[in-house]
N, C-alpha and C positions, 0 to 999 in steps of 0.2 A: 534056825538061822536068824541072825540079830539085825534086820532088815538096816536101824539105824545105824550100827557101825558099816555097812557095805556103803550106804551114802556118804557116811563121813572119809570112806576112803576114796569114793570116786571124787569127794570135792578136793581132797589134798591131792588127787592124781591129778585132778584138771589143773590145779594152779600150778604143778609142777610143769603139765605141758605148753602153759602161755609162758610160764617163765623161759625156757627152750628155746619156743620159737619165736621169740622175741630178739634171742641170742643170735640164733638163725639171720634173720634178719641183719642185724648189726655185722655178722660176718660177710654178708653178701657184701655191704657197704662199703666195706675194705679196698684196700688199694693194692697195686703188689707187689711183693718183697721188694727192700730198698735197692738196687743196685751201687754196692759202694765205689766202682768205679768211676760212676759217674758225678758221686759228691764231690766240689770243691774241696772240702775239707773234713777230714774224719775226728771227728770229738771223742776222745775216748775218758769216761768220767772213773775217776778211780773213787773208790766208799769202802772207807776201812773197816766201819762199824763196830764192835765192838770186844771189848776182850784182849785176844792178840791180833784180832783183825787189823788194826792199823798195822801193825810191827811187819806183818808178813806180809800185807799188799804192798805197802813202801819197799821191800825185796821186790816186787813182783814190778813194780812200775819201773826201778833204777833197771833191769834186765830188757823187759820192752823200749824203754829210752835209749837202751844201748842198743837195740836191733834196729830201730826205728829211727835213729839219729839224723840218717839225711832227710827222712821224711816230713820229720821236726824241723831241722833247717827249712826246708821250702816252705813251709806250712801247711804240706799237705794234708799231717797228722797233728792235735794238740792233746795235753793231758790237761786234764780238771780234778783239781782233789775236793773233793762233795764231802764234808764231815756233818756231824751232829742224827746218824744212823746210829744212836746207844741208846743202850737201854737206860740211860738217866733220863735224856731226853726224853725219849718214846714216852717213857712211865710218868713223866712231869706233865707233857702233853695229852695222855693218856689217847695215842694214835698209835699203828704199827708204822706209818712213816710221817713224820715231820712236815707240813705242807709243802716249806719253804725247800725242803730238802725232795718232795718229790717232784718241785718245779725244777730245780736244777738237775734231777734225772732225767729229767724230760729233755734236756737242751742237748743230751750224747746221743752219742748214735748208738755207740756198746760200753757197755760199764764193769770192771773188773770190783768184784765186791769181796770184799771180808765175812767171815762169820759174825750172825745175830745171836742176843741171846732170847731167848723165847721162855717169857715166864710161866712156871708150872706151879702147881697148887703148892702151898705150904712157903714160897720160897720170900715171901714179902712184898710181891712186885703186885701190879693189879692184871688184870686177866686181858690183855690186850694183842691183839693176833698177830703169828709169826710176819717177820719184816718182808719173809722169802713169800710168803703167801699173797701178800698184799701185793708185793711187789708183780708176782705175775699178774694180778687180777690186773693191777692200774698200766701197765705194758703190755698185758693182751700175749704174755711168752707163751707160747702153747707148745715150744717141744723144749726137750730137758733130752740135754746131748749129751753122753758119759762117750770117750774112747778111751779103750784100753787095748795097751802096746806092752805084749811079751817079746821081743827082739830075738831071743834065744829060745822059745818057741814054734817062730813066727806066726805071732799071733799079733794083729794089728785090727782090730775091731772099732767101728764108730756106730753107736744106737742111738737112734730118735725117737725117745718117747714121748706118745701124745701123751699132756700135759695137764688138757681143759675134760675130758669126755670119758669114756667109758664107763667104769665100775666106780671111779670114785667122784666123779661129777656130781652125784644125785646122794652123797654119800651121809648126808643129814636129812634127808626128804624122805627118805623107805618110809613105807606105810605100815604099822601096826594094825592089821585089822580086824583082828580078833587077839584074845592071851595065846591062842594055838597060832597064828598066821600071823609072818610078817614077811613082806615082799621088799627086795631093794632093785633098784634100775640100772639099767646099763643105756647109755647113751651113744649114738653113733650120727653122726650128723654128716652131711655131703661137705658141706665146706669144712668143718673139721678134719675131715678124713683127707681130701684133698690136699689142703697147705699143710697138715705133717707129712703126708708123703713125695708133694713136691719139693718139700724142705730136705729130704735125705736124697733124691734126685740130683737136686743143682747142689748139694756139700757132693755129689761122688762125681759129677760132672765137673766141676771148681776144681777136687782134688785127686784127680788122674785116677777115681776108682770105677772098677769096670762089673762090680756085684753089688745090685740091691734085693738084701731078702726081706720079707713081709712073714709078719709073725703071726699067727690067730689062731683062733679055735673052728675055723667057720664051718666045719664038720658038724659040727654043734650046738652051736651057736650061730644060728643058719641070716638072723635079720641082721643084727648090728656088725657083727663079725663077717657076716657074707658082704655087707654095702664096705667095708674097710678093703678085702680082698678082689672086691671085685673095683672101685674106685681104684686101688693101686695097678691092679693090669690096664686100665684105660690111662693112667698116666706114662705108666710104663713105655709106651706105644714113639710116646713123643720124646725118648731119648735113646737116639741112636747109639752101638756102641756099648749100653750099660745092659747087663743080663740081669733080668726080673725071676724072682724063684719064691716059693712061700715053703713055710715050715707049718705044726702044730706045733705050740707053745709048749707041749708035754715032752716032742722026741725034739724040740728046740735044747730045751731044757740036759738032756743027755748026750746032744751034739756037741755041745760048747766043751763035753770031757772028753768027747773022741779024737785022739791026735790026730790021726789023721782026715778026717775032718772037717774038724776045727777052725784050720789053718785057711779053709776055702772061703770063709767069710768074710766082707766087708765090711759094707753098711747093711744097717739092722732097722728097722720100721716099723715099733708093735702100738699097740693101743695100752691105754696106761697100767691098767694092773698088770698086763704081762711083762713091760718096760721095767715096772719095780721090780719085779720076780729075779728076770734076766739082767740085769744091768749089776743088780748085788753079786747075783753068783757069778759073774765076768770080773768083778773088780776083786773079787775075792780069790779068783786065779792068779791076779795081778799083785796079790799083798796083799787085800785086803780092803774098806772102802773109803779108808784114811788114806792112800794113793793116790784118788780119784779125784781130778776136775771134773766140775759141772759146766752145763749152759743148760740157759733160759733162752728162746730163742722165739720174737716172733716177727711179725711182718717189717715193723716200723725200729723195732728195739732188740736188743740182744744183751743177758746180763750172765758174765762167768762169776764162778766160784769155788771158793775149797768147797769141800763137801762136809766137811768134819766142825764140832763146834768152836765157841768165842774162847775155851779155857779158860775162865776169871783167875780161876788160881793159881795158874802160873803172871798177873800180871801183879795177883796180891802180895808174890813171892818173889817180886820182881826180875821173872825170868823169863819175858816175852822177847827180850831181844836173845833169846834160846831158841824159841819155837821157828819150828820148821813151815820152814815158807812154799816147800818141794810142791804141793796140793795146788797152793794158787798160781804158783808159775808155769805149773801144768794147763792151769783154767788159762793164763796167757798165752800159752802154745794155740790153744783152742779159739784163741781172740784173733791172735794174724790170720789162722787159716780163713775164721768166717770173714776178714774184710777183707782175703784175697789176698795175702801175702803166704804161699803157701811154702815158699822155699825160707823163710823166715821161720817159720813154723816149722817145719821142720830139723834148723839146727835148732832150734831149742829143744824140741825130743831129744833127737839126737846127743845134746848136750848133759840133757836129764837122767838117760840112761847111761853113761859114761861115769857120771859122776852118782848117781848112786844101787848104778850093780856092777859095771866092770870095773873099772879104775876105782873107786870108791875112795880117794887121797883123806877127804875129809867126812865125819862123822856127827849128826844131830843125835845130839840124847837130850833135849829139853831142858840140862842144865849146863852149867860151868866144867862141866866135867869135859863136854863136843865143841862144836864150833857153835858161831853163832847165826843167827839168821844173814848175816851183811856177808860175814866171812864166805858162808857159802853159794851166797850170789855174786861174789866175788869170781869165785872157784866156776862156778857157771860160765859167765862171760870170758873168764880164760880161756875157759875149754870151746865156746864158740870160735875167739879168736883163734885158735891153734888148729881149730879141725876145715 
């Protein structure tokens, strides 16, 4: 036994647990979730970023303007267009966000964003970190909300993945401690656990939902996994009205394909690598995970988004006013509900699924051949107006 490597791994384990509870800390410090009700006035920052990002959140912003009309008149609501999130800049800067551009993030309350592009070896750019990464780290978004809506199903699904902790928190820290031994960490923390699962609480409490399940392993996974499921039944307690239930993440996993079922789930509340797991294979019942809005969600800030990337070559080929905006004006659906506009949010579902599975009048194929992205936020707002 190599006495020096077991020291050199208890000195990388220590610094990894001051760094933690150091986090610990800074959580406790926190305040708590914004109540948008009671802001004067809701900022919503739009950031095209880059690629077709501008093309299709400018669809996504003219659709919320139009839901949101009276609210713009009073001033209850304002829109901010935030540019200079490209990768020209970033790379000239050599920052994943722009200073100047993450102080005027800072001044929304929720931010509808575009696709980044994230540069990869080989491609000429310099090695500078995803805009989406940064972004949570400097906003503190610790859950990442996918829903997905089968109508014809009934499958109506919203998941809260914690965002900051579990399996990939510590995901560059694993110890090598021997060429046979290498150990990686799972993180669980009280206040992490806590505000992601209060966060799918007050979304099902907000949005008339009467099922929250909790997701884990903690059969198995008795420390970190047990403090998530036992944390979520003591929250539970404090919401009248909402039924608490857990799954294991494995017969989770097989539930999502049983029809009958299926159908009985709400909102969702796993810890991160189970959230990646589950969240892919739900949108991929849905189409796939080019259908799927995102959020970022956390105490102070909240940021949506397509899920899918920036496309360069469709801007090179000048066919971005082609691409499909459907992704991010789903991530808008997702933006009225969290500030409490929920029947807004809902004709835009509504409106979503009409125009592309049953009626389907108009068609995106990325080129001149479909409609274009304007056309068919056009064809949206009709269809709100009509329905």
């Amino acid at each position: 036994m190599n006495t020096q490597q077991i020291e050199a791994a208890k000195e990388q384990f220590g610094k990894l647990l001051e760094k933690q509870l150091a986090r610990v800390e800074a959580m406790k410090a926190q305040g708590d979730f914004v109540n948008y009700k009671e802001l004067d006035k809701i900022t919503i920052g739009v950031c095209g970023g880059d690629g077709i990002g501008p093309a299709i959140t400018g669809q996504a912003q003219r659709v919320l303007e139009y839901l949101l009309k009276d609210e713009v008149a009073t001033g209850k609501v304002e829109f901010k267009v935030i540019d200079g999130l490209t990768i020209e800049r970033r790379a000239e800067e050599m920052a994943a966000i722009p200073a100047d551009v993450l102080t005027e993030l800072k001044t929304c309350d929720v931010i509808l964003k575009g696709p980044t592009t994230t540069p990869r070896k080989g491609d000429g750019l310099p090695n500078i970190e995803s805009a989406n990464v940064a972004m949570r780290k400097e906003l503190d978004l610790f859950a990442n909300v996918r829903p997905v809506r089968i109508p014809e199903q009934g499958i109506d699904w919203t998941f809260y993945r914690e965002n900051t902790e579990g399996g990939y928190a510590a995901g560059k820290e694993g110890v090598s401690v021997t060429d046979d031994l290498g150990i990686d960490f799972t993180i669980a923390t009280s206040q992490g656990c806590d505000r992601i699962i209060r966060a799918a609480f007050e979304f099902a409490k907000a949005n008339g939902k009467t099922r929250v399940t909790a997701v884990t392993k903690a059969n198995i996974i008795k420390t970190t996994d047990g403090k998530f499921l036992e944390n979520f039944y003591r929250i539970a307690k404090e919401y009248d009205g909402i039924t608490a239930d857990d799954w294991y993440i494995d017969i989770m996993t097989a539930k999502l394909l049983d029809e009958q079922r299926r159908r009985d789930f709400e909102v969702v509340v796993l810890p991160n690598l189970y959230g990646d797991i589950i969240t892919d294979e739900a949108a991929e019942l849905q189409g796939g995970v080019g259908t799927a809005g995102s959020a970022n969600i956390g105490k102070k800030y909240a940021m949506f988004e397509a899920i899918h990337g920036s496309a360069p070559r469709m801007v090179q080929e000048g066919r971005d006013i082609y691409a499909d905006p459907c992704s991010v004006i789903r991530a808008g659906a997702m933006l009225l509900s969290h500030i409490g506009y929920t029947e807004k949010a809902n004709q835009l579902y509504n409106a979503l699924d009409i125009c592309t599975v049953t009626e389907k009048k108009l068609v995106l194929t990325g080129r001149d051949t479909g409609a274009t992205g304007a056309e068919f936020a056009d064809y949206i707002m009709e269809t709100i107006a009509k329905n």
